[in-house]
N, C-alpha and C positions, 0 to 999 in steps of 0.2 A: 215122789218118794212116798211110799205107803207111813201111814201115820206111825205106825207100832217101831217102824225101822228108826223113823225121824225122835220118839221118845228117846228109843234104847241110845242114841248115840249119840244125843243133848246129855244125854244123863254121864257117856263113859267120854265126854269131852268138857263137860263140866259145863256145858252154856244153856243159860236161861232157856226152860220150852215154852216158854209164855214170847222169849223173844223170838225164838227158831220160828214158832207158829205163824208169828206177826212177820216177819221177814218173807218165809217160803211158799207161804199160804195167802198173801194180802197185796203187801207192795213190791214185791221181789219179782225181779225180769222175769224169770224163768225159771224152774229147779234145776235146768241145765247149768246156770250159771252159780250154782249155790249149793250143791253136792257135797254133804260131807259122810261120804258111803262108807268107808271102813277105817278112817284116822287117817291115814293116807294122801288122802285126793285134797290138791289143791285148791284151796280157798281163793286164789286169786291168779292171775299171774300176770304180769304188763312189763312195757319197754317203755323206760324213763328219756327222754332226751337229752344230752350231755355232752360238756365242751370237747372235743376231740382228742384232748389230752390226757382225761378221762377213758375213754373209748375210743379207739380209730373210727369204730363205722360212726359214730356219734349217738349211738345208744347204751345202756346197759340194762340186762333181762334181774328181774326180780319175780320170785314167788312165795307165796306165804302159805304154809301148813302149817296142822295143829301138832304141836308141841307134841316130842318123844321120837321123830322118826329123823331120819339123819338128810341133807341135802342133796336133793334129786339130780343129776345133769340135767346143763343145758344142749341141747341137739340141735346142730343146726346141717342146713345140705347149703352147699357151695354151686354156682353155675344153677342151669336149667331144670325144671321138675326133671327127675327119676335122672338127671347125670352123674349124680354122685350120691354114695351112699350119705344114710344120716352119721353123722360124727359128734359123738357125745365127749363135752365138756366138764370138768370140774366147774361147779361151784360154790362159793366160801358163803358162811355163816355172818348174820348182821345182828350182832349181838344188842339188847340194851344194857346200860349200864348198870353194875351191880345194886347201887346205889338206889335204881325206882322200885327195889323192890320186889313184890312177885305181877307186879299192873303190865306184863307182857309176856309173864312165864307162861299162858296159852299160845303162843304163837312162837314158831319158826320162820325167819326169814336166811333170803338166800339170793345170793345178787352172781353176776358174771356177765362180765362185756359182752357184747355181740360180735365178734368177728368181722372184717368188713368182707363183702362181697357172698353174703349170707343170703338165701334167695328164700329159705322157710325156717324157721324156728319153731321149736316145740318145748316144753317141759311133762313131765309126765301125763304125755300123750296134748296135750294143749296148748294150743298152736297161743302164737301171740307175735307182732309184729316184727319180723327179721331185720328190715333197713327202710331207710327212710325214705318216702317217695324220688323215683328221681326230678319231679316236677310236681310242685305243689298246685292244685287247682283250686281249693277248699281248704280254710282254715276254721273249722269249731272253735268257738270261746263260753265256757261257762264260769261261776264262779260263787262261792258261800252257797253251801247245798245242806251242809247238817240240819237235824234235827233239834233244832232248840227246849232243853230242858236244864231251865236254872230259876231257884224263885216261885213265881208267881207265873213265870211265862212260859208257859209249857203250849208247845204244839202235836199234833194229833199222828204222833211218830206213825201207827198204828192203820192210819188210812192214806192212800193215794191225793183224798181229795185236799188233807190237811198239810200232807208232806208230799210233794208230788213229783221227790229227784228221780225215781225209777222210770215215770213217763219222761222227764225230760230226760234222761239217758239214752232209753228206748228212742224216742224220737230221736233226737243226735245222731245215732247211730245210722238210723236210717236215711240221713239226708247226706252219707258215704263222702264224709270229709276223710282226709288225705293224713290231719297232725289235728290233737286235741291240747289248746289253750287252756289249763286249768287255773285261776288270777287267787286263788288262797281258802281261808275260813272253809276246813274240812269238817269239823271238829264240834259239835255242838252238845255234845250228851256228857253238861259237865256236873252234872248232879244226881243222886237220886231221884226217881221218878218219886212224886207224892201219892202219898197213897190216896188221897182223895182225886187222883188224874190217873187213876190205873188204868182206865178204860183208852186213855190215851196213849200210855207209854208205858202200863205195866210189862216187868222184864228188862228191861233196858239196864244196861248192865253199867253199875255206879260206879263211882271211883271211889280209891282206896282213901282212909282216912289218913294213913302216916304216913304219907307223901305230900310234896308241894306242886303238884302239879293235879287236874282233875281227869286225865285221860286214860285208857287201859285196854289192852289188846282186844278184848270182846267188844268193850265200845267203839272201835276202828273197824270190828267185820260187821257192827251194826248199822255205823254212820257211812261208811266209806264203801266196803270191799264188796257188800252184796248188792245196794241197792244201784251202785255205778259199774259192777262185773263187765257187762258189755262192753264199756266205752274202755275200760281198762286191759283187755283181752286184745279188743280192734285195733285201736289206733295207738299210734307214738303220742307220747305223751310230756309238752312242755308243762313243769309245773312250778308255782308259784306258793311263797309261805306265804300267811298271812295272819291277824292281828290274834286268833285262837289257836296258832299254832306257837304262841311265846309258851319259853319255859316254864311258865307256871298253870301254864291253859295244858292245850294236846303238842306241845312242843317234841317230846322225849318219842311220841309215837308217829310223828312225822317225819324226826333223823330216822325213826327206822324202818320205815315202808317206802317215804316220799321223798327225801333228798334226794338230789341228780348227780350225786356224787359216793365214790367209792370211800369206804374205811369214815364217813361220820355221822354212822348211827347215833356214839353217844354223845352228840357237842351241846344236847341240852341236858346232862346229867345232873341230879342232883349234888350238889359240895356236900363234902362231910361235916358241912354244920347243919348241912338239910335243910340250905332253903334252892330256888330255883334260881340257876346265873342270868344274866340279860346276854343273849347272843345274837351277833348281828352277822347273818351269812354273807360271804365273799359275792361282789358283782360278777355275772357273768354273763356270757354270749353265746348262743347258735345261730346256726346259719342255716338257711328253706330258699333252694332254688324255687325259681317259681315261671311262669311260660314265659316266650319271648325272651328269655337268658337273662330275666332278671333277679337277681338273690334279695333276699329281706334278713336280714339281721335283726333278733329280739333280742335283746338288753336286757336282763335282771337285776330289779336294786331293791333287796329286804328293807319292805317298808314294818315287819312285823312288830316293831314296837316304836312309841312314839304318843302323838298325845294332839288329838281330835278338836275340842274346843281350844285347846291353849297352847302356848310355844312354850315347847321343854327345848330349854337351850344348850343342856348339857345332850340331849336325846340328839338334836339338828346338827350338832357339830360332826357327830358319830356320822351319821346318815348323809353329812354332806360329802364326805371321803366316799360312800358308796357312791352316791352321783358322780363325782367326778371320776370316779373310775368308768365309771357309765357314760362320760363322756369322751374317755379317749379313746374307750371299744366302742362306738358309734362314729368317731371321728371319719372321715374319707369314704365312708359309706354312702351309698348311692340311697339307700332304702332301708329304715329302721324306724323301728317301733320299742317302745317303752314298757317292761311289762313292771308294776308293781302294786301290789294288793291295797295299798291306800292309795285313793284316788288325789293327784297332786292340785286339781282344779276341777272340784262338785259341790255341786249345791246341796245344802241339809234342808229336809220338809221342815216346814214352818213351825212341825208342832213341836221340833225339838229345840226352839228358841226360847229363852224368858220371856217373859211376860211383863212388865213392856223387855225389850228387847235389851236394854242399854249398850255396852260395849262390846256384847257378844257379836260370833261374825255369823255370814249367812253361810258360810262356805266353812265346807271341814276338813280336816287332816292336817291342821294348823304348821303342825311339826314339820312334816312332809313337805308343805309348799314351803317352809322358808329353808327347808335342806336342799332344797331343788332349785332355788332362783338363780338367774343366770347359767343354769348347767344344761337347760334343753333345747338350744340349737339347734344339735344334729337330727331331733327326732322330727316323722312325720303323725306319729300317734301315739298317745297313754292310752295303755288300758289296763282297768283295774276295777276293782268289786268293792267290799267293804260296805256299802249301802248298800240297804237290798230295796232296791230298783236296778230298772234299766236306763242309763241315763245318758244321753249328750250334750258337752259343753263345747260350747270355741270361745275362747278370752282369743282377742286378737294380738299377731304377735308370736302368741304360742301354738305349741301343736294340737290337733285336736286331742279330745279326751271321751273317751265311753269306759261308763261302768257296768259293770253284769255282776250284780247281785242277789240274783233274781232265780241261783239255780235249784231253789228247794227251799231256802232255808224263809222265815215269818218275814214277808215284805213289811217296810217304813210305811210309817202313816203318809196320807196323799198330800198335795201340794208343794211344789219344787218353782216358784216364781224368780225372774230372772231377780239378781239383786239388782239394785239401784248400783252400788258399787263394784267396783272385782276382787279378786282375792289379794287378800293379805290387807283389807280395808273392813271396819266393821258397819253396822247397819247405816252409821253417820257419817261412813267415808273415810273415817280417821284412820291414821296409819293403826296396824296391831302391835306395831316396833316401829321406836323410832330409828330415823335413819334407813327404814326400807319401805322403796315406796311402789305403794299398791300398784296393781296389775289395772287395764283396762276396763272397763264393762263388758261383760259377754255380750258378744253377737248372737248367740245362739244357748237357748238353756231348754231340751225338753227331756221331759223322763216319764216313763212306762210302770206302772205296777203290777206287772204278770210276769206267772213264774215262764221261765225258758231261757234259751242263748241266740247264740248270735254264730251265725254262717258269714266269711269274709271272703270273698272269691279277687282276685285279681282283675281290674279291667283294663280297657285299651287305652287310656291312659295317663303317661308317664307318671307311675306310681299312685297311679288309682287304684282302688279297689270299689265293691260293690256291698257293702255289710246291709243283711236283711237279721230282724230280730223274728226268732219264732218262739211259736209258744207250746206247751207239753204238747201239743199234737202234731207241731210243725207247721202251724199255720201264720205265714208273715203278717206281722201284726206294726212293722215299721220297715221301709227301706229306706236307707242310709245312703251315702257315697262320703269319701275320700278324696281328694283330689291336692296334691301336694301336702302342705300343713293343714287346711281348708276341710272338716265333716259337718254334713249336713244333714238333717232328716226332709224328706218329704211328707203329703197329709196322709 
């Protein structure tokens, strides 16, 4: 897009040209995926995955333009290329609530089921996933990709090398998985950029002051829409909330791009006292044929709020009712995976311990593991982000666990040693609650600090799979295996 055209239309869209510059000019896929030519053209467009109840085909289409123009249809053609003509769909309006204010009046959103038996979809002229594989062969996982800017910890939004989600989207795409695993933490650009870090993040579009939450329509087509386009365009898309999507973080901006669900844009509103409510999304299920006539059911339990070093017991009790609902949608299933954004069994680097250590634990998402105990039987894997590494655990007993934290956003300091104990025991063993008693010692504790995802293919066997972790280039930097409850890394 010639410069003079990309001013004029920062300027009649109202969005930073210091950020437009740094987006379309620097770490941005391509200007193909980031066009905003006459107010018109879509900013994004993707297929959510979604319980069937929701949707017959198990999708629903969403697109996002810039505010003023009304919602586009969605077109879909039925049966084989050129059998039928395209057939244009009504779609409704995803409003945010009165209540955030004007932190999304730049944007129009616009959602509509998919049809089942939809063989191409388009939205003004832009194609994007019609139905879901009928055989999965590849599954993508990435996870926690923003841009971090709050404080003192500002990352280098501005370059590739310092935020590097556009290579690792780019790459992902290329390595032509089937369904994209997204595990949470969209959302990082929860402050003004300083002006002593402009070089790093000048532009970035701040949030509003009189709102309780930090997130805002331009800071989602910064963080989110441009630099991940591709992957959102390509593939169906499972998605997962996580701990910067609570109501007071980018909550109000994820009911309205990223829910997998119809009609709850605004379930993180602000109350008219104006502060931000605690919401805990309903457990759910999909289901991904996979070769061989095997299906894999993924389980979702909002781990999005809760409490890291310590047991909130009011927070677990909450969270326990998601698990077990997450237990009875796993029940009698042959093949199920665990998807939720706090990791229920990972190890935190050493450096985030006290000094001496005393009763703190080695393992995090305190809340999480004790909402979880006893509820994961049915599964053969967690997986979830939140730390940003790449990490593998096996506590015996339980299923495995990999974290993908590692998709853009500032990796943890190094050092992840097994503990001497397991989870729910602190540096000295002792219970962290009495009356529940700690987990095993892992078998298995290794983790990775480079940015990228993870490719999970299906193997020969019974409920195996093959997970390779790559890096912004695509290059396997760990292969993995599956095998029942049982993950493992090789050297």
């Amino acid at each position: 897009m010639p410069p003079f055209r990309l001013r004029r239309q920062a300027a009649a869209l109202g969005h930073p040209m210091a950020l437009l510059a740094a987006l379309l000019l620097g770490n941005a896929p391509s200007p193909a995926w980031t066009q905003i030519s006459d107010g018109r053209s879509p900013l994004a467009v993707y297929a959510l995955v979604t319980p069937r109840d929701q949707a017959p085909s198990g999708l629903i289409a969403r697109v996002v333009l810039p505010a003023g123009v009304g919602c586009p249809a969605l077109e879909t053609q039925q049966g084989g290329p050129g059998l039928q003509p395209w057939r244009p769909l009504p779609m409704v309006e995803r409003r945010a609530a009165a209540s955030t204010q004007r932190a999304f009046d730049s944007l129009l959103v616009c959602e509509a089921p998919i049809p089942e038996g939809a063989h191409a979809a388009r939205i003004a002229g832009r194609r994007l996933p019609a139905s879901l594989p009928a055989r999965v062969e590849k599954l993508a996982v990435l996870g926690d990709t923003g841009c971090r800017i709050l404080g003192n910890d500002i990352q280098s939004c501005q370059e590739a090398s310092g935020w590097p989600l556009a290579q690792v989207v780019r790459s992902l795409v290329r390595a032509q998985a089937d369904v994209a695993i997204y595990l949470g933490d969209f959302y990082y650009r929860e402050a003004a950029c300083p002006g002593s870090n402009n070089s790093q993040c000048g532009g970035s579009p701040a949030p509003l002051s009189s709102v309780p939450f930090t997130d805002s329509g331009w800071g989602w087509v910064a963080d989110v829409l441009v630099p991940m386009g591709p992957m959102l365009e390509t593939l169906p898309l499972v998605m997962v909330r996580g701990n910067h999507e609570q109501c007071n973080r980018g909550g109000n901006g994820y009911f309205l791009l990223f829910d997998p669900a119809l009609d709850s844009a605004q379930r993180c509103a602000p109350t008219a006292a104006g502060t931000a409510p605690v919401v805990y999304a309903p457990t759910t299920a999909v289901d991904l044929p996979l070769r061989g006539g095997r299906q894999l059911r993924l389980v979702t339990v909002d781990s999005t709020n809760g409490s890291d070093g310590t047991i909130d017991a009011e927070m677990a009790a909450r969270m326990r009712l998601l698990f077990a609902d997450g237990q009875r949608l796993a029940r009698g299933r042959e093949e199920v995976w665990l998807l939720t954004h706090r990791p229920v069994n990972a190890v935190v680097p050493s450096a985030f311990l006290p000094s001496p250590p005393g009763n703190a634990s080695p393992w995090g998402s305190l809340t999480q593991t004790v909402a979880s105990d006893g509820l994961l039987e049915p599964y053969q894997l967690m997986l979830s982000s939140h730390l940003h590494s790449a990490q593998v655990v096996q506590v015996p007993g339980q299923p495995g666990q990999i974290v993908l934290g590692n998709g853009g956003t500032k990796l943890d300091p190094p050092a992840y040693p097994n503990p001497a104990y397991g989870p729910l025991a602190n540096t000295a063993g002792q219970p962290l609650q009495p009356g529940l008693k700690p987990l095993p010692r892992a078998s298995f504790v290794q983790a990775w600090l480079t940015f990228g995802y993870m490719i999970a293919e299906p193997g020969p066997a019974p409920r195996g799979w093959r997970l390779t972790m790559r890096d912004v280039r695509g290059a396997t930097f760990a292969t993995c295996s599956l095998v029942q409850r049982q993950v493992g890394c090789g050297e």
